[in-house]
Phi, psi and omega in degrees: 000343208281332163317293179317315182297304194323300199290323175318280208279346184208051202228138145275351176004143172244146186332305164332294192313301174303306168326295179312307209312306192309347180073052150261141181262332175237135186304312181276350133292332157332281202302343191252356188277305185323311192283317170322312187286323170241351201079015184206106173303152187336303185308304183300320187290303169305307169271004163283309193311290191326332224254289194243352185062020165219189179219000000 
């Protein structure tokens, strides 16, 4: 995840994409693993970052 975070913050990647590279094959598992992992689906983690440059 720690990858995932890194490509969120510092990538346009689009998710789907990112998801694969992290070695998920389904996105909606990708999303529940992340928000487990952070409190924040992807999409959300990317526009906290954009915003305060933190989560």
């Amino acid at each position: 995840m720690l990858y995932a975070e890194t490509l969120l913050r510092h990538t346009n990647q689009n998710i789907s994409e990112l998801a694969y590279e992290v070695g998920y094959e389904s996105l909606g598992f990708f999303y529940r693993k992340f928000k487990e992992y952070s409190g924040y689906t992807p999409s959300q983690y990317r526009e906290c970052q954009g915003r305060t440059g933190e989560v």
